[in-house]
SESE-786003 format. One record per atom (N, C-alpha, C): residue in one letter; x negated, y negated, z. Coordinates in steps of 0.05 Angstrom, whole numbers, plus 32768, in hexadecimal, padded with zeros to 4 digits. Layout:
N
AXYZ/...
% end
This chain:
120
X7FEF80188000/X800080008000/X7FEE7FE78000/X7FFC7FCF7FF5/X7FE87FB67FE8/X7FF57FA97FFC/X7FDD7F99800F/X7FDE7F8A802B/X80017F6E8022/X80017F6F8004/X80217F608005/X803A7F6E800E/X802E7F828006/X80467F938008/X80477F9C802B/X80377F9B8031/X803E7FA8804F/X80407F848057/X803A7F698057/X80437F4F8062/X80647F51805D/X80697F57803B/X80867F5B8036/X80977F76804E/X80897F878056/X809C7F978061/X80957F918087/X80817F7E808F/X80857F7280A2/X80957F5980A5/X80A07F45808F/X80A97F338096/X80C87F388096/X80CC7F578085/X80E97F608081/X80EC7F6A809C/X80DD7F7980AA/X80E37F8180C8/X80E27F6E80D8/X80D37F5A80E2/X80DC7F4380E5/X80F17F3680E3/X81027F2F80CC/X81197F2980CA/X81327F4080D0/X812B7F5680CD/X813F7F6A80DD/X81367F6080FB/X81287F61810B/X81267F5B8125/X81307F498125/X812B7F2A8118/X813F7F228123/X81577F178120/X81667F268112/X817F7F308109/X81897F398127/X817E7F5C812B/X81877F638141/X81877F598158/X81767F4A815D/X817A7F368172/X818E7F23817E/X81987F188165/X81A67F098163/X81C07F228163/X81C67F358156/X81D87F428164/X81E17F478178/X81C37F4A8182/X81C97F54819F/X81CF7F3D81AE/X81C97F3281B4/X81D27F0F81B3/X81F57F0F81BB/X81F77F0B819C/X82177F11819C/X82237F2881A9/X82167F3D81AC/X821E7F5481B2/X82287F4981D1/X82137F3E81DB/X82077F398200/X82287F2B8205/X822E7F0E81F5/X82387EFD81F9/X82567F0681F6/X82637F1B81E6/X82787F2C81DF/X82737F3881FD/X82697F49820A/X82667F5A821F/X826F7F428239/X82627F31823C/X82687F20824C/X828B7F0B824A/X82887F028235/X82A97F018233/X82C27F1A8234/X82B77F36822C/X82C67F488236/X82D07F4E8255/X82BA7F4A825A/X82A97F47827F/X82B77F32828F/X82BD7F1D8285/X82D07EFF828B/X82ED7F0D8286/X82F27F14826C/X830F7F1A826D/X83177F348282/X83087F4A8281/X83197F5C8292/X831D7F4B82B1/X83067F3F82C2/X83087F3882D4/X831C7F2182D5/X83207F1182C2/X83347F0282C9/X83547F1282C6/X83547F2B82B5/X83687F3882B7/X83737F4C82CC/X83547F5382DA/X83567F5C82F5/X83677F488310/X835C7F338309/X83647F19831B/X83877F138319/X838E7F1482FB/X83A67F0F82FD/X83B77F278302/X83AA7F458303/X83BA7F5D830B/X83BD7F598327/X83A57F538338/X83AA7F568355/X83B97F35835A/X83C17F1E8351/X83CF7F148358/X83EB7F158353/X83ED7F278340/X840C7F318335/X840C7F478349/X83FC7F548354/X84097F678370/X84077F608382/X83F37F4E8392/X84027F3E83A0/X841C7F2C83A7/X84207F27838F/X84367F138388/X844C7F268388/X84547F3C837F/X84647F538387/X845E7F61839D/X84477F6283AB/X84507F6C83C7/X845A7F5683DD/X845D7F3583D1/X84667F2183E5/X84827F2983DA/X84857F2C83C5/X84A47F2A83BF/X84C07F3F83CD/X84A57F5783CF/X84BB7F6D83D3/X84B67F6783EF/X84A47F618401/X84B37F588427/X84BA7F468424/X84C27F2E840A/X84D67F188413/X84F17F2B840A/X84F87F398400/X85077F4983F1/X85157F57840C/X84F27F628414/X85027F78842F/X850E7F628442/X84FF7F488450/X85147F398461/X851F7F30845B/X852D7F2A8445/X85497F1C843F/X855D7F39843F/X85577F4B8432/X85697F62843B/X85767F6A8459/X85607F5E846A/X85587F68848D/X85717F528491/X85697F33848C/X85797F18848D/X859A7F1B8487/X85A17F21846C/X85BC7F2D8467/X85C67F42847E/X85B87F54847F/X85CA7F648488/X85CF7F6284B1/X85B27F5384B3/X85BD7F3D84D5/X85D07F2D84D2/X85D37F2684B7/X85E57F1384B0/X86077F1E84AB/X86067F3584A7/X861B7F40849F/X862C7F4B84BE/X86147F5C84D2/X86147F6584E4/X862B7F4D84FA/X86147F3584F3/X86287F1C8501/X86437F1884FC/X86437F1884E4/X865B7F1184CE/X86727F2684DF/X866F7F4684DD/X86887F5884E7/X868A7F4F84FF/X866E7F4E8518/X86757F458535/X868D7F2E8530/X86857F178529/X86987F038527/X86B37F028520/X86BE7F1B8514/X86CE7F1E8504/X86DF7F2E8519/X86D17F49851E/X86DC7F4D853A/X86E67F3A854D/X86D07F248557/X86DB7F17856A/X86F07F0A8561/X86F67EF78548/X87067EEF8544/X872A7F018540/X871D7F15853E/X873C7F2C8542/X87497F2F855A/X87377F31856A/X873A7F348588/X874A7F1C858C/X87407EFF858E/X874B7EEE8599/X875E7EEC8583/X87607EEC856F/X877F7EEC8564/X87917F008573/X878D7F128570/X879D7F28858A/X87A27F17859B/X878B7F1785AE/X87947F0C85C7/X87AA7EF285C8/X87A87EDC85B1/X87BB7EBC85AC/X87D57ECC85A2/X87D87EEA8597/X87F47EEE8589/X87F97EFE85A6/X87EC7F0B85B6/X87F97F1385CD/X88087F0185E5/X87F37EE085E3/X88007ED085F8/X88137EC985E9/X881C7EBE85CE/X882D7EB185C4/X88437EC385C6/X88497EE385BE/X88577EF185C4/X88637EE885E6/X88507EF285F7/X88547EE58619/X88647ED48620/X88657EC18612/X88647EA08615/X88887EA88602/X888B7EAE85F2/X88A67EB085DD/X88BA7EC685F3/X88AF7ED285FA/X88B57EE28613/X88C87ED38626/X88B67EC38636/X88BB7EB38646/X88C57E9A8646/X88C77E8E862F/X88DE7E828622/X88F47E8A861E/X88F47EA78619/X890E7EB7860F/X89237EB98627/X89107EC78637/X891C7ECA8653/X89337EBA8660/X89277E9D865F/X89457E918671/X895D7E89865D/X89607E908643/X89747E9A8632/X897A7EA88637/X89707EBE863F/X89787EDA8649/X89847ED78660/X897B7ED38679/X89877EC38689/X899D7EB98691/X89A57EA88679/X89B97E938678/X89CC7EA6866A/X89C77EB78660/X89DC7ECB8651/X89E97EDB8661/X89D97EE28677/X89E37EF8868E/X89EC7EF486A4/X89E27ED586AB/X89FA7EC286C0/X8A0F7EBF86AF/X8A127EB68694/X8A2F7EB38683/X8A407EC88688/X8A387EDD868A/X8A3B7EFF868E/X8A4D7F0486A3/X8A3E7F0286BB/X8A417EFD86D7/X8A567EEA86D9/X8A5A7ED286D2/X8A787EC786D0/X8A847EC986C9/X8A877EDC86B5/X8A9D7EEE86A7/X8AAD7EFC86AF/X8A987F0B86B7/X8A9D7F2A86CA/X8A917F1D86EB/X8AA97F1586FA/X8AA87F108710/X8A9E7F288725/X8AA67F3C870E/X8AA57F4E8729/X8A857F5A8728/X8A7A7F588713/X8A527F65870E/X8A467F518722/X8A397F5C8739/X8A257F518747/X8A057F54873C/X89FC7F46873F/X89DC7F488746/X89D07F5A8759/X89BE7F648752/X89AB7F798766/X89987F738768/
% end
């Protein structure tokens, strides 16, 4: 081989080197933005499960909340039965005892009728 020919097949390997260099280069810089994206996709996975494990114990105490809420709701409802009972029992009482000296007054009318029915 004629000393051109081997400068020609050093300056061609040369320029393959640095070709590949420069690949690799790019190669490096691809690897590192890959490297950026998963981790930032890691980042947004664990804040989307965080963000769903705050949701489901706001989820679980509002469930807990309703149903203390509901719990209250029947107590109250009860109580309010009760004392309706109890206002339709006095008012009954009370219509009672109104009634009475009508009644009363019916059976002294009675009694002067019938001279002869005593009281016991």
């Amino acid at each position: 081989m004629k000393l051109s020919d081997l400068k020609n097949a050093v300056a061609k390997a040369q320029q393959e080197l640095e070709l590949v260099k420069r690949k690799a280069v790019e190669l490096q810089l691809r690897a590192k933005t890959t490297r950026a994206r998963a981790d930032h996709a890691r980042l947004v996975q664990e804040r989307a499960r965080k963000a769903a494990k705050q949701a489901k114990k706001l989820a679980v105490a509002a469930e807990d909340q309703a149903c203390e809420q509901c719990s209250l709701l029947t107590k109250a409802q009860k109580r309010l039965a009760k004392a309706m009972k109890k206002v339709g029992r006095a008012e009954a009482a009370s219509k009672k005892k109104s009634d009475q000296p009508a009644a009363a007054h019916s059976s002294a009318a009675k009694l002067t009728a019938y001279p002869s029915l005593t009281l016991i």
